[in-house]
MITIKE-457602 format. One line per field, with one value per residue (C-alpha): residue number from 1; residue in one letter; z, y negated, x. Coordinates in nm, 3 decimals. Layout:
BEGIN
papa <- c(NUM ...)
tido <- c(A ...)
c3 <- c(Z ...)
c2 <- c(Y ...)
c1 <- c(X ...)
% end
This chain:
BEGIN
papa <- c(1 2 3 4 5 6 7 8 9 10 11 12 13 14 15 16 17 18 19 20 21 22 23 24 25 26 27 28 29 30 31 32 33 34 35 36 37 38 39 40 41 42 43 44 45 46 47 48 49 50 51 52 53 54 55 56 57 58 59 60 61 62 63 64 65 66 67 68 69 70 71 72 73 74 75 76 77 78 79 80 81 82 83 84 85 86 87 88 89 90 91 92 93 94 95 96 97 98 99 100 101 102 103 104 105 106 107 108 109 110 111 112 113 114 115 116 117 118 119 120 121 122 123 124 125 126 127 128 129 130 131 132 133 134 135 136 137 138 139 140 141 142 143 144 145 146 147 148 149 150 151 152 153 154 155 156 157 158 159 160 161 162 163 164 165 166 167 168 169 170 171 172 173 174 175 176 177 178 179 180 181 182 183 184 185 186 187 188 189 190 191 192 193 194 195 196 197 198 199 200 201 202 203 204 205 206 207 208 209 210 211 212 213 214 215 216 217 218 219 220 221 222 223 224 225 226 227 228 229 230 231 232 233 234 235 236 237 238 239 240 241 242 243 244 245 246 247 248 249 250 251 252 253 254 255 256 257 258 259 260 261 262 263 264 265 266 267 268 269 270 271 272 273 274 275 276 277 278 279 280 281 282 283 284 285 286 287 288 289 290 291 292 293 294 295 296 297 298 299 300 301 302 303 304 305 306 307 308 309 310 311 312 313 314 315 316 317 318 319 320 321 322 323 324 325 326 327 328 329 330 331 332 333 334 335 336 337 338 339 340 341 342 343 344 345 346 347 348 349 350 351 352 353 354 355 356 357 358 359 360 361 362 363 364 365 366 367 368 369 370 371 372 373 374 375 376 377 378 379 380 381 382 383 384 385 386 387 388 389 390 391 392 393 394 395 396 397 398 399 400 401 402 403 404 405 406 407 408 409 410 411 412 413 414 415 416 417 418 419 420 421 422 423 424 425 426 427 428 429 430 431 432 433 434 435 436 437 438 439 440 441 442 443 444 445 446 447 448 449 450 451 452 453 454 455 456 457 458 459 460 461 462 463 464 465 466 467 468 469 470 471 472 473 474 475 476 477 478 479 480 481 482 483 484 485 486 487 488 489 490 491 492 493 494 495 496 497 498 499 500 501 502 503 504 505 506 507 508 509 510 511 512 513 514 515 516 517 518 519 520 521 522 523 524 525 526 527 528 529 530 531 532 533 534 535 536 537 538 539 540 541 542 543 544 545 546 547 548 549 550 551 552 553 554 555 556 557 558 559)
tido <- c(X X X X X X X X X X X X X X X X X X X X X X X X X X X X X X X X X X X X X X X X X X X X X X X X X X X X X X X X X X X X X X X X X X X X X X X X X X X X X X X X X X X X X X X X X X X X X X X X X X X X X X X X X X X X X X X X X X X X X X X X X X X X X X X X X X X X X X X X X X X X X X X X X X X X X X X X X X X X X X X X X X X X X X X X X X X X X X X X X X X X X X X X X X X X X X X X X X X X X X X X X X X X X X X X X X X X X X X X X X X X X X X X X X X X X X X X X X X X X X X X X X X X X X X X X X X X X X X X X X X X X X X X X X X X X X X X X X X X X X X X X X X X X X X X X X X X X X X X X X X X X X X X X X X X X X X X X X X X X X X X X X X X X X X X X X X X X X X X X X X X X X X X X X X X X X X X X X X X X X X X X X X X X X X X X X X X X X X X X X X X X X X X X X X X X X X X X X X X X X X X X X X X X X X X X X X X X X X X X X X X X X X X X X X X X X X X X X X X X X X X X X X X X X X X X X X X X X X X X X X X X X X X X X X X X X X X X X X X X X X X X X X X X X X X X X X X X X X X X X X X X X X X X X X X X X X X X X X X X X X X X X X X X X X X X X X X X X X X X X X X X X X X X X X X X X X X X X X X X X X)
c3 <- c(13.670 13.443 13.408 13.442 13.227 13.462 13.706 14.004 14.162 14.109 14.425 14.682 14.800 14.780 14.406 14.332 14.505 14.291 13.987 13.773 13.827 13.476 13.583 13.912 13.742 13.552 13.813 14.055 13.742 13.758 14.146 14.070 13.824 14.062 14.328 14.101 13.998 14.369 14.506 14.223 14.291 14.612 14.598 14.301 14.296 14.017 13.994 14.021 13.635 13.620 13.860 13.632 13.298 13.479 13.599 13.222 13.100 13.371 13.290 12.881 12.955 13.212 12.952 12.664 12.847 12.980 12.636 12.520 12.847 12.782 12.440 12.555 12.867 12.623 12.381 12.658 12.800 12.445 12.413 12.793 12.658 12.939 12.857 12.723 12.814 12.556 12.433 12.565 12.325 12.267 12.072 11.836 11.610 11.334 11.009 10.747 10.366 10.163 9.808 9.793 9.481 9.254 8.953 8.909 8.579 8.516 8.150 8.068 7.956 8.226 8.352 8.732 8.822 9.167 9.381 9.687 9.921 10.293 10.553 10.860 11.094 11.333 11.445 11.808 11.845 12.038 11.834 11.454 11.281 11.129 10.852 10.679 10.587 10.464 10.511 10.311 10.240 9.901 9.897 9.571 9.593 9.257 9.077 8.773 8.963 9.079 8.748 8.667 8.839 8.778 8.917 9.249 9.391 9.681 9.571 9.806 9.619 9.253 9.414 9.367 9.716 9.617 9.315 9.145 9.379 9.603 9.313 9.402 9.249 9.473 9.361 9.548 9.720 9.828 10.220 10.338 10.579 10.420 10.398 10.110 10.206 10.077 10.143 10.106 9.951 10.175 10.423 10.516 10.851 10.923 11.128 11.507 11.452 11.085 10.864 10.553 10.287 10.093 9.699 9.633 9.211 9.042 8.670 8.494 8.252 7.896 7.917 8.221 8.239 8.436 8.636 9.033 9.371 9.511 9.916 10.060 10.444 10.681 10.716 11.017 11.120 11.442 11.319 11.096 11.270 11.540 11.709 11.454 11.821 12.046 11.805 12.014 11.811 11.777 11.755 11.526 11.571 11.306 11.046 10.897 10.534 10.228 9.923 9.609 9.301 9.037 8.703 8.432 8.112 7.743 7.654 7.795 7.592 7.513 7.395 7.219 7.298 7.216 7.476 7.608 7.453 7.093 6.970 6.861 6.538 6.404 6.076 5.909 5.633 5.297 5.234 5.613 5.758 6.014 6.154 6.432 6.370 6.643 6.994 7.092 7.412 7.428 7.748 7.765 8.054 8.147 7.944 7.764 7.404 7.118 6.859 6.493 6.280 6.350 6.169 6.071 5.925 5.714 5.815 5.704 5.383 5.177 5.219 4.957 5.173 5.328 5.144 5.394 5.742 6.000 6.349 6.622 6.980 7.177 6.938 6.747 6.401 6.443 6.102 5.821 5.497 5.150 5.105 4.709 4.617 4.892 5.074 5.395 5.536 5.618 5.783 5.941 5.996 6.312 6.347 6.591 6.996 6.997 7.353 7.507 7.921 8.140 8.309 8.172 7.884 7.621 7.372 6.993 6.792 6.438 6.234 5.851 5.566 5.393 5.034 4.817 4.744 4.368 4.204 4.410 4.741 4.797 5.080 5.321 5.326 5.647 5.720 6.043 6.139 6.390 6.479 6.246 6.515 6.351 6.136 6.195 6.136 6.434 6.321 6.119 6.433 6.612 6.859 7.009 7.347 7.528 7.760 7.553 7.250 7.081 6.819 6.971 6.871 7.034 7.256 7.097 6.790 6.736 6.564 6.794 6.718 6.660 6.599 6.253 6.083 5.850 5.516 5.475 5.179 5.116 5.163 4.827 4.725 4.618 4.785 5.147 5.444 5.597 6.004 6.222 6.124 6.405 6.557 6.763 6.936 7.032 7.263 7.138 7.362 7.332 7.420 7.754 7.728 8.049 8.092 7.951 7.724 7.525 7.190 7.030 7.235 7.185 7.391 7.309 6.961 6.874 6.640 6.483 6.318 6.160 6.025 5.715 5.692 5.654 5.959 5.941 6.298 6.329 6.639 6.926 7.292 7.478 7.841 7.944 8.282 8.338 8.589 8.591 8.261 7.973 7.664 7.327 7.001 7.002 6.682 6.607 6.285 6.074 5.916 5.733 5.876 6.249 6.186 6.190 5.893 5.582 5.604 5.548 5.393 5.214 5.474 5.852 6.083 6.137 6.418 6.601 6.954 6.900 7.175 7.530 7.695 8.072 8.378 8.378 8.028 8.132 7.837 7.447 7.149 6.909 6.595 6.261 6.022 5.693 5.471 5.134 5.200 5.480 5.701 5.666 5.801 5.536 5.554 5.647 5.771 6.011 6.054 6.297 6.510 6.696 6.934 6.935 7.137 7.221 7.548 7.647 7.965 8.248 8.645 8.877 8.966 8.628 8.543 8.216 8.185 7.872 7.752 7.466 7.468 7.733 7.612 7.893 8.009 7.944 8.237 8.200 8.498 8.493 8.681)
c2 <- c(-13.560 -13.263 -13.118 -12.713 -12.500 -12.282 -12.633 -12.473 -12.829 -12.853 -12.580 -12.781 -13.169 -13.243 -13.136 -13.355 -13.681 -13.605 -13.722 -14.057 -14.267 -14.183 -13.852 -13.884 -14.051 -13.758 -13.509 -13.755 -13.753 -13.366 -13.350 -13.654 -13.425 -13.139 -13.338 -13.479 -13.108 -12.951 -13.099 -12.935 -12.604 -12.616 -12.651 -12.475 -12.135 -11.873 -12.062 -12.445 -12.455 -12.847 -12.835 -12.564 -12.816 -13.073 -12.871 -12.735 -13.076 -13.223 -12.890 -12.951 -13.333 -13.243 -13.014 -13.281 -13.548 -13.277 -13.198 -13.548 -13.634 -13.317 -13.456 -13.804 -13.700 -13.471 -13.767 -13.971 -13.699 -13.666 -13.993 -14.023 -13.749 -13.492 -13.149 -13.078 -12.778 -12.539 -12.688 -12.521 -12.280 -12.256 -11.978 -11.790 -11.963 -11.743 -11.720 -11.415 -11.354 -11.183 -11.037 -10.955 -11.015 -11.069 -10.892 -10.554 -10.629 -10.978 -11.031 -11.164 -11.574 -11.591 -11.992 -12.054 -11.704 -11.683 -11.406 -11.398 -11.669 -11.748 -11.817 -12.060 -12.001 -12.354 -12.246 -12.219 -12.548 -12.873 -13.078 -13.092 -12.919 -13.046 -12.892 -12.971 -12.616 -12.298 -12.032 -11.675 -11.349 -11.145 -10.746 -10.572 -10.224 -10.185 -10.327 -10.419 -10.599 -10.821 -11.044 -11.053 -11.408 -11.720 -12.051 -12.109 -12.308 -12.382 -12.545 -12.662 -12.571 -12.707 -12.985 -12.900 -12.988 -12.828 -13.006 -13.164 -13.037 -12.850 -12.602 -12.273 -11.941 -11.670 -11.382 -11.093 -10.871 -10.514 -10.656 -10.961 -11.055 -11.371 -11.683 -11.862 -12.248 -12.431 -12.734 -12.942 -13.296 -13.490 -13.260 -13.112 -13.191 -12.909 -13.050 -12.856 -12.577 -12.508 -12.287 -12.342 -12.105 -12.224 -12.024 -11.947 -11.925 -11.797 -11.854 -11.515 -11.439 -11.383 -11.067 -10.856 -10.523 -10.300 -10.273 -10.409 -10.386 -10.765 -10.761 -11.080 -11.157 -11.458 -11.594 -11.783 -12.012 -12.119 -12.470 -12.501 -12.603 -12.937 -13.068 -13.386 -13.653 -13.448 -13.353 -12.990 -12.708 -12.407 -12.061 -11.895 -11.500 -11.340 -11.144 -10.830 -10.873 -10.755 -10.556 -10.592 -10.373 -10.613 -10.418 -10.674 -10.564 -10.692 -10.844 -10.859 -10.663 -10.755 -10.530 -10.610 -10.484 -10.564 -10.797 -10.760 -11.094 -10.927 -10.954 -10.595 -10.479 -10.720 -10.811 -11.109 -11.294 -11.246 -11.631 -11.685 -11.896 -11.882 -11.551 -11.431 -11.093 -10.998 -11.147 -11.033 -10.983 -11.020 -10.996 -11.047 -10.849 -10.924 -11.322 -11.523 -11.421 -11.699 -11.520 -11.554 -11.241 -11.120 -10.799 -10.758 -10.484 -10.508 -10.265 -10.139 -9.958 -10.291 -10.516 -10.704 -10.806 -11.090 -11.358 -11.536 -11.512 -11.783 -11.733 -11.980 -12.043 -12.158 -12.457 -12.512 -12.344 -12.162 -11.957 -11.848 -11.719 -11.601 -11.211 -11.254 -10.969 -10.705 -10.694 -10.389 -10.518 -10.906 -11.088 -11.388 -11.641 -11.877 -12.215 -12.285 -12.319 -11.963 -11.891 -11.562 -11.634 -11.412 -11.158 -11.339 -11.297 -11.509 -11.474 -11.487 -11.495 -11.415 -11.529 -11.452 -11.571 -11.371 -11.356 -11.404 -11.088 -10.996 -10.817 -10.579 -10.719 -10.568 -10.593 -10.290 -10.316 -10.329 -10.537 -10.598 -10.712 -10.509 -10.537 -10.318 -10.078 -9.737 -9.581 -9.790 -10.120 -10.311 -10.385 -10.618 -10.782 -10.953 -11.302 -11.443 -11.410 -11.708 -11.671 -11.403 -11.515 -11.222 -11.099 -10.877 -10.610 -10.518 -10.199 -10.101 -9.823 -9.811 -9.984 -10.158 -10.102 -10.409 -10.383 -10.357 -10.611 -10.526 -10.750 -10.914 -11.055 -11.442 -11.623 -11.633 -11.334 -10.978 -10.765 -10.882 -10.621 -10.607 -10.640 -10.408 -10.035 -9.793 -9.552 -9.236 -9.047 -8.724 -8.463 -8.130 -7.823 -7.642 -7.266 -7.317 -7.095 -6.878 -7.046 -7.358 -7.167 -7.317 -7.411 -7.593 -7.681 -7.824 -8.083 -8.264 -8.265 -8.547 -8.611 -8.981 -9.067 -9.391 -9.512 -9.729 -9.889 -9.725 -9.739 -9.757 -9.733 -9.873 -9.718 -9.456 -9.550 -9.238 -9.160 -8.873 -8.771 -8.487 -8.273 -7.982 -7.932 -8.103 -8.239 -8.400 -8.522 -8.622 -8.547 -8.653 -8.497 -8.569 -8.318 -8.308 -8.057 -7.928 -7.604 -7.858 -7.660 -7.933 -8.223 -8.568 -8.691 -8.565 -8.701 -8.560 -8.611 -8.987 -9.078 -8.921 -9.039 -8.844 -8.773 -8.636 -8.799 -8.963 -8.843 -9.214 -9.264 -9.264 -9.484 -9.587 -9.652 -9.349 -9.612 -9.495 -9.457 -9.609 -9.295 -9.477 -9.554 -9.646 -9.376 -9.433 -9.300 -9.306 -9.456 -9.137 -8.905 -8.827 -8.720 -8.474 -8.525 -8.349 -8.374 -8.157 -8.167 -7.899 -7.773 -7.770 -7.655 -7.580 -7.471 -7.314 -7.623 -7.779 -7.986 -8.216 -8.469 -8.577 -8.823 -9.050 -9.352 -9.319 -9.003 -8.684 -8.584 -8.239 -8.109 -7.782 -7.627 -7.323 -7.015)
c1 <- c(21.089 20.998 20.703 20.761 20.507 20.384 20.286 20.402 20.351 20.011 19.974 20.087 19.998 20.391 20.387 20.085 20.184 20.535 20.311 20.349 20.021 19.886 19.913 19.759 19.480 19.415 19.382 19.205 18.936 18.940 18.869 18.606 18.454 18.417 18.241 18.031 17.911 17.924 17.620 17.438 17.617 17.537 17.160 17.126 16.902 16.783 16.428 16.572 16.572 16.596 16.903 17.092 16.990 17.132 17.450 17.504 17.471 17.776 17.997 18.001 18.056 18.343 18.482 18.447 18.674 18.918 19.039 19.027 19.289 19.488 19.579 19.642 19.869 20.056 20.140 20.205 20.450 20.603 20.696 20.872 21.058 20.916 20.889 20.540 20.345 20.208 19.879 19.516 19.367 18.969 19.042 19.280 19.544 19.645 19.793 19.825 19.819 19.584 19.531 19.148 18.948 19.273 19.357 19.562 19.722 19.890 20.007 20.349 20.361 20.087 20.099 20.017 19.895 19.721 19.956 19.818 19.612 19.748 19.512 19.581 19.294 19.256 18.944 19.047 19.229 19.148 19.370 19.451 19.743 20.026 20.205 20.549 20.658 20.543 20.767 20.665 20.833 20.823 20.906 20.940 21.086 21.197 21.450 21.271 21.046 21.206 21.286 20.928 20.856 20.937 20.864 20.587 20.335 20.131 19.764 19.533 19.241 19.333 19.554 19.923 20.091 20.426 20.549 20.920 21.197 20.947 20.839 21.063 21.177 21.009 21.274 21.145 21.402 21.401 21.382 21.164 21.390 21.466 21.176 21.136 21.008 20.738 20.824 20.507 20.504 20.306 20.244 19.921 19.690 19.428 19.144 19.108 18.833 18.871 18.996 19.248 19.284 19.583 19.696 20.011 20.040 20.385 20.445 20.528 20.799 20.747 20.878 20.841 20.997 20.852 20.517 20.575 20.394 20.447 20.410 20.385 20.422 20.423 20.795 20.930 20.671 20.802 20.918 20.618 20.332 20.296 20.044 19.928 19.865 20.090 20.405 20.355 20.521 20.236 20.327 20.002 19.988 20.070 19.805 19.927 20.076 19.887 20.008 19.878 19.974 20.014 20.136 20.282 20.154 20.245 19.897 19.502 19.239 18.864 18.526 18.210 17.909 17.503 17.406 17.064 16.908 16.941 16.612 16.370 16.239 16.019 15.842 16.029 15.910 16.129 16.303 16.313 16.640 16.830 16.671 16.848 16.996 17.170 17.371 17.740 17.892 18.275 18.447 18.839 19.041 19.422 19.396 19.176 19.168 19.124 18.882 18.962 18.809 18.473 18.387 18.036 17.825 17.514 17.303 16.923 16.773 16.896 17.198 17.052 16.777 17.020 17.194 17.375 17.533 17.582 17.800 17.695 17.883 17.572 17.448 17.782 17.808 18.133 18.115 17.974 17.947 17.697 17.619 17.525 17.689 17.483 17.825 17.818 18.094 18.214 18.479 18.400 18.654 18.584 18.650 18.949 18.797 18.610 18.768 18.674 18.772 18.977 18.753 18.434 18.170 18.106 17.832 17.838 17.488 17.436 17.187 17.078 16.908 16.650 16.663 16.332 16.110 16.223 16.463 16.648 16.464 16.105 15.871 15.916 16.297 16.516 16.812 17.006 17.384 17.586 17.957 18.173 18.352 18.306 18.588 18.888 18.636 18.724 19.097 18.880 18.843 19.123 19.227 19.524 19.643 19.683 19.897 20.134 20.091 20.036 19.764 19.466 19.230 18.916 18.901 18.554 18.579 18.203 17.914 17.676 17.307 17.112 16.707 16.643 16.416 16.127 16.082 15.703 15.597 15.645 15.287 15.090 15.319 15.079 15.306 15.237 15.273 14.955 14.868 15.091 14.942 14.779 15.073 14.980 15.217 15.253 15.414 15.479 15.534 15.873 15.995 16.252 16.556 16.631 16.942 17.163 17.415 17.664 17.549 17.296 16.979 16.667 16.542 16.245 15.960 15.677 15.463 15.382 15.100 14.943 14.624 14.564 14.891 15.249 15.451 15.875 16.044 16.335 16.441 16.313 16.373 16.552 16.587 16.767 16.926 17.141 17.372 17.584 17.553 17.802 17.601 17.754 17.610 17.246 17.054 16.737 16.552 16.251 16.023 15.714 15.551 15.429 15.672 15.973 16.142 16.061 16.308 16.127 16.461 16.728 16.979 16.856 16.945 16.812 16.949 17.297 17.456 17.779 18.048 17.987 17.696 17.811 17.592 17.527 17.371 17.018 16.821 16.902 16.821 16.757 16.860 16.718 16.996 17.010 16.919 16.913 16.526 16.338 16.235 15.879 15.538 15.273 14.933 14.723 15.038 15.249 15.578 15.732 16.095 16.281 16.587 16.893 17.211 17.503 17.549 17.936 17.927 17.690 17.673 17.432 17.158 17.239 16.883 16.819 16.508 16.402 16.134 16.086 15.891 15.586 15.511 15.543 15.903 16.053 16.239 16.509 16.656 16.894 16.734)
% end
């Protein structure tokens, strides 16, 4: 006989004494079962608490050997060629694509790009999956992008499982009516109650055309997924399809800033090795860039103060180079291997050698390294693509600001810098303007004094919030006097921030120019500062808090 999949029979003695004795034995077991668990029903009451343990115990064991029998009686039925009924379900048996977490951009040459991930949810099944086939759909609206693909995979986490005649060209089309099949080497057997997130990755052409939105879909699965004991075909609902706006672009990009590990100003004494000047923080968008040319800039009162450079990748030397001649600007060439990753950061340190105090190189003088950005500078900078192919340029057109160092005196030399002098500082009070016009504006004065020894900052921390109101190019100024109208140096200001400051920019480093000489406080003296900016724009609420170091905050707010 055949077994109908509604089991109509099962209603009525006639239909159950129709049965084949394996299958008699199975239901026999089920009315066995529910005698055995009737007696505890039946004196069962809200307070009996060892009778409902012992219930709950017989129910999960009854339920435990039904699905074990289900899948035997279905293999059994499978192989007498009967028609087998659609399998139980625990829960839900799905399957649908996503694109969350991938990138926008996807650069052309790009090998085994991940497009999109497809999800076959298990998690609801009594019996494990078996899969042979993985039908998907492509859409790609426009033209253009359609030709910007070329061969696919499917990976199992980094296992290929589509390979040789099984790799495919996914050419999108302008409907998705149409599924392109995976067919899978080995196949692929996803235990019952799991998940598996399989990756589709395409190859991308050298040269794309035109940007694209990819939208990728489930195809028809209705041959694709069997029962692994029973042979059962499974029909998994169906997930909604994702889109994901990948634009094809000629080449990645990558910027340099400080990173946070850079040391401070310090004292350092003249002959010193292998002082580290500064730490870089490259971070490559779109591919992984190859660095080759590293632009550096020799910053401080002295240039001279430094007679040799060294570039290090963690502990491997990866460049370097002498500063004799009291070079400001170097290139560095790196060694081959100096791999910035895709959408990661890698860090570069630079370290120095101090020259000897003598000659052009006195105690008191400043030196630092910084990245050469500023004034067209970072075309000395540049890597190589690797996945186009193609030469790149950093993204950042300014210097970064490393912590100068301060020269000491060799040991045994007369002209040692004595213990770290006494600093003071000191808030002055300003005149607040009845409103934020546009214009210059003055923000914040201090005073700093010393004791016995001379004092040279190398830098001023600044924090500064603002809203409503539009504020460019930072100045701060030195003066000799508490009337602020004697410059201490011929060049002032000493420090600038220039360019419109972000609501977000909140603290920095007020960097002390190189002015020719050091800015210095003398033994016994003071000097005074003060803080300009320019006003672009302002509204009604707009509020700006300044402060410098830990000294008191000045607050503006338009009336």
């Amino acid at each position: 006989m055949r077994l109908g999949a509604p089991y109509k029979e099962k209603a009525s003695l006639i239909g159950f004494f129709s049965y084949n004795r394996p299958m008699k034995r199975f239901y026999i077991f089920i009315i066995s079962g529910v005698l055995m668990v009737a007696p505890f029903v039946s004196s069962a009451t809200t307070t009996d608490a060892n009778t409902i343990a012992t219930l709950q115990a017989q129910v999960k064991t009854l339920q435990a050997l039904v699905a074990q029998l289900q899948i035997q009686v279905q293999a059994m039925l499978a192989r007498r060629g009967s028609t087998v009924p659609t399998p139980q379900y625990l829960g839900p048996f799905s399957v649908h694509v996503h694109t969350n977490g991938l990138a926008t951009t996807v650069v052309k040459g790009s090998p085994a790009e991940t497009m999109a991930y497809v999800v076959i949810d298990a998690s609801g099944l009594s019996e494990h999956v078996k899969v042979s086939s993985l039908p998907l759909t492509l859409t790609a609206p426009n033209d253009d992008s359609q030709k910007g693909l070329n061969t696919c995979q499917l990976y199992d986490g980094a296992t290929m499982i589509t390979t040789g005649a099984n790799v495919i060209n996914l050419a999108p089309s302008k409907t998705d009516t149409t599924s392109h099949v995976f067919l899978l080497d080995a196949g692929l057997v996803i235990p019952a109650k799991t998940i598996k997130t399989l990756t589709v990755k395409c190859n991308i052409i050298q040269n794309p055309p035109a940007p694209a939105t990819y939208a990728w879909g489930v195809g028809d699965v209705s041959q694709s997924f069997k029962g692994a004991t029973s042979n059962t075909i499974l029909t998994p609902a169906l997930g909604t399809r994702s889109t994901r706006a990948a634009t094809l672009i000629s080449d990645g990009s990558f910027v340099v800033e400080l990173d946070a590990s850079s040391p401070v100003a310090r004292s350092v004494k003249a002959g010193s090795s292998d002082v580290v000047a500064t730490v870089l923080d490259f971070y490559a968008s779109g591919e992984s860039v190859e660095l080759q040319n590293l632009g550096l800039k020799i910053d401080g009162s002295n240039s001279f103060a430094a007679s040799r450079y060294t570039v290090w990748d963690g502990m491997v030397k990866v460049g370097e180079g002498a500063l004799a001649s009291g070079d400001r600007s170097v290139i560095a060439k790196l060694s081959s291997g100096v791999v910035i990753p895709r959408d990661a950061h890698r860090l570069l340190t630079v370290k120095i050698d101090l020259a000897p105090l003598g000659g052009r190189v006195q105690a008191g003088d400043t030196v630092t390294v910084n990245f050469n950005g500023a004034n067209g500078n970072f075309n000395l900078t540049h890597g190589l693509g690797k996945s186009s192919g193609v030469g790149i340029i950093p993204s950042t057109q300014r210097d970064t600001a490393s912590a100068l160092m301060v020269v000491e005196g060799e040991e045994g030399v007369s002209s040692v810098v004595s213990p770290a002098p006494q600093v003071t500082y000191e808030k002055f009070p300003i005149v607040h303007p009845d409103s934020m016009r546009n214009g210059l504006m003055l923000l914040y004065r201090f005073k700093v004094a010393v004791g016995a020894e001379k004092f040279i900052p190398a830098s001023f921390t600044l924090t500064l919030t603002h809203s409503q109101v539009g504020l460019k190019d930072l100045k701060l100024y030195a003066f000799t006097n508490p009337d602020f109208n004697y410059d201490a140096y011929t060049i002032n200001p000493v420090s600038r921030k220039l360019g419109m400051l972000q609501e977000q920019d909140t603290v920095f480093p007020l960097v002390i120019e190189n002015t020719g000489t050091p800015l210095t406080v003398p033994a016994g003296g003071a000097r005074y500062f003060e803080l300009r900016a320019t006003v672009t724009s302002s509204n009604i609420g707009a509020a700006i808090n300044v402060n410098i170091g830990n000294m008191a905050t000045e607050t503006f707010k338009s009336s």
